[in-house]
N, C-alpha and C positions, 0 to 999 in steps of 0.2 A: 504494500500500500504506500503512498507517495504521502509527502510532509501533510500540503494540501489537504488530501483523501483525510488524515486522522485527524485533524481537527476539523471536517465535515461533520464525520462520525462523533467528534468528541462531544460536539455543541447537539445535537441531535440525545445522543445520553443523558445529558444536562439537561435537555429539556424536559425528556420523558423522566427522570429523576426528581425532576419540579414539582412536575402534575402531581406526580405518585405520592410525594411525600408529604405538598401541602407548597403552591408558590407564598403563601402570606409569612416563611420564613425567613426571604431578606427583606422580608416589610420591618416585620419587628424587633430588626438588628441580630439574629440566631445568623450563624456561617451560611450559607451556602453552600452546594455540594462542590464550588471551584475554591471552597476558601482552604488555605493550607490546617491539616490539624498537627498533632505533636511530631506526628514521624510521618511528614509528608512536606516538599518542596511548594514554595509561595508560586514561582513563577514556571507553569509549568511546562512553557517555551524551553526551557535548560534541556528536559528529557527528550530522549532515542521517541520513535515514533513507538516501540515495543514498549518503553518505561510509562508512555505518557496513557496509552490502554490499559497497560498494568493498574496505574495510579487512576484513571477512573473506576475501573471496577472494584478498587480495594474502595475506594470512597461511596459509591452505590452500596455496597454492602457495610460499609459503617452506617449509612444513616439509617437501612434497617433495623440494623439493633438498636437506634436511638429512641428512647422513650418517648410517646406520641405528647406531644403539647396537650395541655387540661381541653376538654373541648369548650369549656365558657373564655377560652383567651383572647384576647381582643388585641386588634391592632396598636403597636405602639410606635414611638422614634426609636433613636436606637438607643440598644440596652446592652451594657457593657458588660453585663452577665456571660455572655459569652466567650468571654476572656479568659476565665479563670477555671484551671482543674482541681481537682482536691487531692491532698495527700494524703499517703498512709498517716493514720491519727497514731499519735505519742502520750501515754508509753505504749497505746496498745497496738503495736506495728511490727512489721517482720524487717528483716534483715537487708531487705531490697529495694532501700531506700535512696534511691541516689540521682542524680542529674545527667540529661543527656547533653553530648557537646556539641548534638547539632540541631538539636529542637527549635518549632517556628511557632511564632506567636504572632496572628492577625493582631491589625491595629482597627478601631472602629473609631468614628465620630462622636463626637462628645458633646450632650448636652447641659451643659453650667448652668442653665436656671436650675436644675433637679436637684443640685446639692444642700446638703443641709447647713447652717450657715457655720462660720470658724469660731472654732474654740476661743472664748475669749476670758471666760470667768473659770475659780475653783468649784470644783463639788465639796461641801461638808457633810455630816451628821450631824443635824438636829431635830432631838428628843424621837430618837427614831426612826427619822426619814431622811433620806438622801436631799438637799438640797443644794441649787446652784444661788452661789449668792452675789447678784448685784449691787453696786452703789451707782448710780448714775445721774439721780437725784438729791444726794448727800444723806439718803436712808439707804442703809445697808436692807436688802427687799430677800428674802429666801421664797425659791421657786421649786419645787419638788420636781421627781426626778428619777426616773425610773432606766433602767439596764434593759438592752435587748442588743446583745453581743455576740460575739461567735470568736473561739480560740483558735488562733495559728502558731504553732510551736515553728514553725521555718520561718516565718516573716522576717527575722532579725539578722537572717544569712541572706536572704533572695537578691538586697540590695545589691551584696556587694557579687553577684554572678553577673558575667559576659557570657551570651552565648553566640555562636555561629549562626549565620543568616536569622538573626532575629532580634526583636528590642531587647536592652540589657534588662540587668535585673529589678532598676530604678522605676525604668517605666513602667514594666509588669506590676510591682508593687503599687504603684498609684495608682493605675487603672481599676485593682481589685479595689481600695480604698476609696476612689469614686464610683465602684457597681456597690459599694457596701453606702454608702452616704447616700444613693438615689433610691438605694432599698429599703434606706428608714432604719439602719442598724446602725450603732451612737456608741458604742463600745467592743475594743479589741484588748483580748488579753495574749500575752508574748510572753518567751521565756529572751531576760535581759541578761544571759550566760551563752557559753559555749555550749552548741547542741551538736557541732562538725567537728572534727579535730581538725579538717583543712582550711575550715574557719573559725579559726580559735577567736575569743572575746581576748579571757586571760588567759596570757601563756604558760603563767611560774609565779609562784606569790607576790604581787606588786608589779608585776609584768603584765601589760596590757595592750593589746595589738591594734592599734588608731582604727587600721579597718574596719575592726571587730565594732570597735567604739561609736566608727560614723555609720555604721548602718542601723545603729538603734538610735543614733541623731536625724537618720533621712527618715526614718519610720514615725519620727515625731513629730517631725517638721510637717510632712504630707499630713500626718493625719489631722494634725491642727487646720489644718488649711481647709477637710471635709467634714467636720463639726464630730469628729471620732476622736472620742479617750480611750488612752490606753489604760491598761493595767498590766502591770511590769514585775517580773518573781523572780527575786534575786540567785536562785541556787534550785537542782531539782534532785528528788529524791530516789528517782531512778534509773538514769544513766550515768555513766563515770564519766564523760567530758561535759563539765559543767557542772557535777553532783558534788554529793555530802562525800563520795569515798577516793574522790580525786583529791579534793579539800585534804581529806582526811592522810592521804599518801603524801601530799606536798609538805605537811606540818613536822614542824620541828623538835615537837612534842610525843606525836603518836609512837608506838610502837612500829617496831619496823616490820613492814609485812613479809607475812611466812609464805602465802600461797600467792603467786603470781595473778596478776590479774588476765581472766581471757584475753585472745585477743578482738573477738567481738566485742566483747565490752567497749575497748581502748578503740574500736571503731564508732560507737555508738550506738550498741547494739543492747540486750536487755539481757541480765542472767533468763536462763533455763535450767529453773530451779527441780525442777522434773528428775534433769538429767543429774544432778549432786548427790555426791554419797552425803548420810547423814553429817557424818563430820565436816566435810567441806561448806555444809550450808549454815551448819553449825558456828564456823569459825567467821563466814561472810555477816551472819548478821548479829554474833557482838563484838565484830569490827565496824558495823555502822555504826554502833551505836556510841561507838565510840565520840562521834560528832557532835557530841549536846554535851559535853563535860571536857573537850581536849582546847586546852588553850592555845596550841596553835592552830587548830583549824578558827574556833572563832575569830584569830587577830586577821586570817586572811579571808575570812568573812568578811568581817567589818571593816577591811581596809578597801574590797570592793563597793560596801555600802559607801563610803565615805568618799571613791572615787567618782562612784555614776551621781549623787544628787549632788554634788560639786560641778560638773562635768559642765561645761559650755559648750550647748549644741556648735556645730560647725555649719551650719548650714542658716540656722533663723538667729543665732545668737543670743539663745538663752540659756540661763544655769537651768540644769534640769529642776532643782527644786523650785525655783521659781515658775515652771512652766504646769500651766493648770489643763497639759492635754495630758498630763499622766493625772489616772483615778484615783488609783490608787498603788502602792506595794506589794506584793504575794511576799511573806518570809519565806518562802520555800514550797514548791509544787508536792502535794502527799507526805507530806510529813511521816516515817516509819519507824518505829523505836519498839522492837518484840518484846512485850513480856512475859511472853511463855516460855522465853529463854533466860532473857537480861534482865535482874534485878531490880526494883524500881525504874523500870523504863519510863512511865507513865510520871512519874515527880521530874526523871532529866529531862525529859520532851517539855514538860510544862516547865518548870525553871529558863531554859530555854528560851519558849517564846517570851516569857517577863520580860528576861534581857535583853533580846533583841528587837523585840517591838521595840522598849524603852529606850535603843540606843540607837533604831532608825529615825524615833520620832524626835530625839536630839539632832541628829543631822539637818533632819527634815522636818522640822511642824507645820509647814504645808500638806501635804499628802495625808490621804486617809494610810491607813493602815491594814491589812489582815495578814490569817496564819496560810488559807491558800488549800485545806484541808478538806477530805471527802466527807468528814461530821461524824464518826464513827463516836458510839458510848463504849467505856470503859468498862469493865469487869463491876458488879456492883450497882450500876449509874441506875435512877429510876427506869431510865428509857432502854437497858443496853437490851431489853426484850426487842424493839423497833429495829435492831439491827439485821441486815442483810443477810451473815451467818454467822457460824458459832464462834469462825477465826477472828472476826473483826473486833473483838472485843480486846483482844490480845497486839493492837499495831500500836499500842503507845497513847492512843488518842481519845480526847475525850470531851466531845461536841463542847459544852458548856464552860467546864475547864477551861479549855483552850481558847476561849471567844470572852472570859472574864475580865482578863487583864485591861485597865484602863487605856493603854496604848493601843487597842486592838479596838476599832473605830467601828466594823460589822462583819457577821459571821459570814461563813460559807459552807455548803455543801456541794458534794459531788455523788451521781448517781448511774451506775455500770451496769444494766440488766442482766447482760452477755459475760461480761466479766464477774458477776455477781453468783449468777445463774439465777436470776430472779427479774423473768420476762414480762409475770403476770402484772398488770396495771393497779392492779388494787395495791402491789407493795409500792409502786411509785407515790402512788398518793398518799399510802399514811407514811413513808420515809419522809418527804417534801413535808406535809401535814404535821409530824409530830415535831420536826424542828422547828416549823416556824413558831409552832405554840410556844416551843421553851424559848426562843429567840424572844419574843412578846412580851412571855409572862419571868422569867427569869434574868434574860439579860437585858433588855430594852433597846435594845440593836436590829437594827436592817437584815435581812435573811439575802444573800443570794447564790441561786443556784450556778452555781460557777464553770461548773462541766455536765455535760449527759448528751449522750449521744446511743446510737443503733448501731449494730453492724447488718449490712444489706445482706451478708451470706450465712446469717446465722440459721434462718429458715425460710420456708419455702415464698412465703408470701414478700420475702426480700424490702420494698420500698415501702409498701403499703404497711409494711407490720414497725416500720420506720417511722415513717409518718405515724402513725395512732401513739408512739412514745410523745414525736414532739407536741401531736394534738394535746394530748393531756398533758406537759408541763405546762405550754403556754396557756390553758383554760385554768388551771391552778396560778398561776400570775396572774391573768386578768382580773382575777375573781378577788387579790389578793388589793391589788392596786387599787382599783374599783370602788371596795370596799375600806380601805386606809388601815388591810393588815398587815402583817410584819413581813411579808415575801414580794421584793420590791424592784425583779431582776432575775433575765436566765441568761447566762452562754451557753451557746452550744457547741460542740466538738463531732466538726472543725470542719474549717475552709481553707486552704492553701492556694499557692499563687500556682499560676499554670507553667512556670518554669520548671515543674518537680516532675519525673517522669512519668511514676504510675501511679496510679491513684491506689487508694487504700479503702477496705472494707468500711470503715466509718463516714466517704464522705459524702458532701452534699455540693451536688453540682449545683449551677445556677440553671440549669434546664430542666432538673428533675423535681418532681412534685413539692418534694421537701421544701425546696429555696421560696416554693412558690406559697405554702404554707408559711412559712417564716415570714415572708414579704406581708400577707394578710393579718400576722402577728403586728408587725412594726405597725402597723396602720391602724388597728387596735388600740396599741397603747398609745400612740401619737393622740389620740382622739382621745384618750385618758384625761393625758398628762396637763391638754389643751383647755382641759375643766377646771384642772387645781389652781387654786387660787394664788397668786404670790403674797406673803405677807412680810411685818415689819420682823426681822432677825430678833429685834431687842423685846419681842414682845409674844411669851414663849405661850401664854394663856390664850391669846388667839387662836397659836397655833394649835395650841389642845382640842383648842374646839373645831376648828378648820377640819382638823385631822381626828378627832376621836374615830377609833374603830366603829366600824356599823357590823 
């Protein structure tokens, strides 16, 4: 067949591919069957007349498998949802997590009226509710203020990636951060550590890699700019580049480690604790635990705290602590301290957050504060019946406890069905349900749900059995807000930038039902939040009544 002859045939394809699959696709900004996807060439003039048939039938049969649009969808402009693939979710991910070096990313048109406006004020707590507080008039005005987020554990690396024939990682990242601002989503939470060892944050105690540094500056800068706060977690508690047992190896104080660390781990991989003789698992976690009582891992804790809310972004020119696009703090993603093994695990963990709440919120008395933790009740607790299973009782943690400390501004939970093994909906709502009561009537603090997510392969009904999780958290919000009770906020897990290869069992596309659920969530609470009243700061008995629970 002659050059000519295949692209006769090829626009002929493309046509009969239109009809079939629905032409009102490049209406509403969704690719097209010419547009490049991850592992396909933008211009497809480069290809052999054999590459360029090849590459349409591989794309006719991609958009089969593509999940049919809602049938009530309506034509829109264009929607930058299309931009963005999802990653394998962290920590619950496998090993094949990695970047390709020659991936393409279309570019779309951008609408600037859609965005939500730029970050300009702090979020506080008061008497229970999140508020954003203005002076504009020379009264300090508190506006309440609700969470409707989504986690990306890779945002803080995407920056700093180059790829071949494709936007860098800069642009990618803004893009998602304007498809999230035109969705009505107003919080992202990041891990502000090393999650790559090829892109280290810190490299060695006090050692710090500027790259590492400016791409959690470009992450803030951007999202200032699309009315999206972050919330930022200094250290995580399950992998070793960037974890409690990296810390723990660098310190000058620990003991010197006996078992080598894998080398998955030192890639950024997860123990598979499965595969551990009793001893070996034995010896890894009261070597974690070492973490909450070794002084030098704290000094090199707290010398990174003291570096980032110091830090002058490089790109808008603010000290981090000064800038009111960060929400808040995470002390630490999952907090783990066993003590079915380790001795008063449960007092080092709490000791712990006293201290380190106490000593972020010396650096920083801007920022809110939290522990960053799934809410699990301790051995004893009235509620540890409410738990998930019989092991959670034993990880150190202790809902209430842990959310007591004055420096700890509002609680958090997190909720794993798959992980859990607890699918059924009825445990979702009284886990969500029984904290917020304690959060209310015990601590007086803001509830929010920090993490929960689905995995699509866990059974048969895949998205749909996905969606009914998010259905019911976000009818548990609504109903919470609504009403002026104590659960005030969900993230969900997770959304990643389309620069990451393959996608992971937890995510949620911007074309699949879920994003589209979420999007009718944000629109909800907008229409909430649009009701509360703003009042005077200085005048807390208003506020009571403004806000009394119904």
């Amino acid at each position: 067949m002659t050059r000519s002859g295949a692209w006769v045939l090829a626009l002929v394809v493309v046509q009969a591919i239109a009809c079939g699959v629905g032409g009102q696709e490049d209406l509403s900004g969704r690719p097209t069957d010419l547009e490049a996807t991850e592992t396909s060439p933008n211009d497809l003039s480069m290809l052999s007349d054999e590459e360029l048939m090849a590459e349409l039938e591989r794309r006719k049969a991609e958009l089969g498998r593509r999940e049919p649009p809602p049938t009530n969808a309506t034509t829109r402009g264009p929607d930058l949802a299309a931009l963005d693939e999802i990653a394998i979710p962290y920590p619950r991910n496998d090993s094949n997590y990695y970047l390709s070096a020659n991936e393409t990313v279309p570019s779309y048109p951008i609408d600037n009226s859609a965005f939500q406006a730029p970050v300009k004020d702090f979020v506080r707590v008061f008497d229970g509710e999140f508020v954003v507080v203005s002076n504009t008039s020379g009264v300090a005005m508190c506006k309440p203020f609700f969470l409707t987020g989504w986690n990306s554990w890779d945002v803080t690396r995407v920056p700093r990636i180059q790829s071949y024939r494709s936007m860098n990682g800069q642009r990618a990242l803004t893009q998602q951060l304007q498809t999230a601002s035109q969705s009505g989503l107003n919080v992202l939470r990041a891990w502000a550590h090393t999650i790559d060892p090829s892109y280290p944050v810190m490299k060695a105690p006090g050692e710090y890699d500027e790259e590492g540094l400016k791409a959690i500056d470009y992450l803030l800068s951007e999202a200032s700019k699309y009315g999206i706060r972050v919330v930022l977690s200094f250290v995580d508690n399950w992998k070793y580049p960037g974890g409690v047992d990296q810390m723990l190896d660098w310190s000058a104080t620990a003991p010197e480690r006996e078992i080598p660390v894998p080398g998955s781990l030192l890639e950024g991989g997860d123990y598979n604790q499965r595969s551990l003789s009793a001893d070996v698992k034995n010896y890894i976690v009261r070597r974690h635990s070492l973490f909450y009582t070794d002084e030098g891992a704290r000094d090199i804790y707290r010398d990174y705290v003291r570096t980032l809310v110091n830090r002058k972004n490089a790109y808008n020119g603010r000290v981090y602590k000064e800038d009111p696009t960060i929400l808040a703090w995470n002390l630490i993603n999952e907090p783990r301290c066993e003590s079915w093994l380790v001795e008063d695990c449960e007092e080092k963990l709490q000791a712990w957050i006293e201290s380190e709440s106490a000593y972020v919120k010396e650096q920083d008395p801007n920022h809110l504060v939290t522990v960053g933790e799934e809410g699990f009740w301790s051995s004893g607790s009235p509620n540890e019946y409410a738990n998930p299973t019989s092991w959670a009782k034993d990880m150190g943690q202790d809902f209430k406890l842990n959310h007591m400390p004055k420096d700890i501004d509002f609680a958090t939970i997190h909720i794993w069905p798959d992980t859990w093994k607890r699918p059924e909906e009825s445990f979702q709502r009284s886990w969500i349900l029984t904290h917020m009561r304690e959060a209310e009537e015990e601590l007086g603090k803001p509830l929010v749900l920090e993490e929960f997510g689905k995995s699509i392969e866990s059974y048969e009904d895949g998205i749909e059995a996905r969606n009914q999780v998010y259905r019911s958290a976000h009818e548990l919000v609504e109903e919470s807000v609504r009403n002026n009770r104590g659960l005030k906020g969900s993230i969900f897990w997770n959304w990643e930038s389309n620069l990451l290869r393959k996608p992971g069992t937890y995510e949620v596309d911007t074309e699949d039902t879920t994003f589209a659920l979420i999007k009718e969530h944000t629109g909800r609470m907008k229409e909430i939040q649009a009701k509360k009243q703003a009042f005077d700061c200085e005048d807390a008995a208003a506020a009571r009544v403004l806000y009394a629970p119904k």
